[in-house]
C-alpha positions in Angstrom: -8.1 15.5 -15.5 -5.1 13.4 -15.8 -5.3 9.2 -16.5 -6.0 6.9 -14.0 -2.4 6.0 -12.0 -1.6 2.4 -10.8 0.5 2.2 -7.5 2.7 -1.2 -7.0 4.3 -0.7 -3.4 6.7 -3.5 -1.8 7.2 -4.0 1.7 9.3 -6.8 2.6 8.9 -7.6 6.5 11.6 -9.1 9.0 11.6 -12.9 9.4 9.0 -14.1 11.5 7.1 -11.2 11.4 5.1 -12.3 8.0 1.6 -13.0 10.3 1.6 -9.3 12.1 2.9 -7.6 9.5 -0.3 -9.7 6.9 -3.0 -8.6 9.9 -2.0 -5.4 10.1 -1.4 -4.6 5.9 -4.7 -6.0 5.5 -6.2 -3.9 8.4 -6.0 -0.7 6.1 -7.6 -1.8 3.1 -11.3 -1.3 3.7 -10.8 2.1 4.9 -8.3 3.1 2.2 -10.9 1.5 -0.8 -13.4 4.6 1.1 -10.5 7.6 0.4 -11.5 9.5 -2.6 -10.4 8.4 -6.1 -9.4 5.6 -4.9 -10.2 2.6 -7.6 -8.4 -0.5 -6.1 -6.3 -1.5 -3.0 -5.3 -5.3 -2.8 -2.6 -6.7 -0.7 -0.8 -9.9 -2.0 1.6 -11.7 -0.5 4.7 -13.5 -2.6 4.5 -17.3 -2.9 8.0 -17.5 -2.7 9.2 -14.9 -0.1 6.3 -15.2 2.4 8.2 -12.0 4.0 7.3 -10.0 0.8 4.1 -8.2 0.5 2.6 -6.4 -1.8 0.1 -3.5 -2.4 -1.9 -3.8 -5.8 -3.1 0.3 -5.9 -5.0 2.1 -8.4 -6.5 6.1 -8.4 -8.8 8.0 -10.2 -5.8 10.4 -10.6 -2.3 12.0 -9.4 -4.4 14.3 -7.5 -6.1 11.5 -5.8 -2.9 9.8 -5.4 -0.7 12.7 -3.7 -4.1 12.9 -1.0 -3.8 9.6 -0.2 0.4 10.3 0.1 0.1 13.0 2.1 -3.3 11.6 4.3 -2.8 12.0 7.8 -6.0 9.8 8.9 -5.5 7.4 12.0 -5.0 4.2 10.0 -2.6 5.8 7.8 -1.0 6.8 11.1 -1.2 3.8 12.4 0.5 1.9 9.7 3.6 4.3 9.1 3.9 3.8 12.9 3.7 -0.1 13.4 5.2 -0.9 10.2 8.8 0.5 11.1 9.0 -2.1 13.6 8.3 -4.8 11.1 9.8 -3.5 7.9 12.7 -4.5 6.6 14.5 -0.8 4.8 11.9 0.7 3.3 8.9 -0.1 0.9 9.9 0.2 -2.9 7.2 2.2 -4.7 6.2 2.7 -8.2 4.0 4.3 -10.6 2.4 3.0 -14.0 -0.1 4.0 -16.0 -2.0 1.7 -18.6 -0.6 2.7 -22.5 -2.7 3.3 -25.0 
């Protein structure tokens, strides 16, 4: 079993667009926090670019990680539908893990 994997995913939204794009990013954190492995999902938004937002993400492992990826439930569905209306290019995405 590999180390636990922290996820720091940035979505910056088009102007105006900040109050959808908030209600619907929040909408999928209560069923992503039920996906196995998962450890922690908090949105945050930037205090200084209000059209910045960004997903706080940690998993039990890569395994976990890659299901979530490659998940296919509705509000996973849902999100990479809706959200290419909002976006602005696409979401940066990166992995940590803690050192030890």
């Amino acid at each position: 079993m590999s180390d636990p994997v922290t996820v720091i995913a940035i979505i910056t939204v088009k102007a105006g667009q900040e109050t959808r794009a908030q209600a619907l990013l929040q909408s999928i954190v209560p069923p992503t926090l039920q996906e196995p492995g998962c450890l922690a999902y908090e949105l945050h938004q930037s205090v200084t670019t209000p059209a910045e937002f960004m997903f706080f993400e940690q998993w039990e492992n890569d395994e976990a990680l890659a299901a979530h990826a490659a998940s296919t439930v509705p509000h996973r569905l849902a999100l990479r539908e809706q959200l290419a209306d909002l976006a602005e290019g696409r979401p940066s995405v990166t992995r940590w893990r803690a050192t030890r």
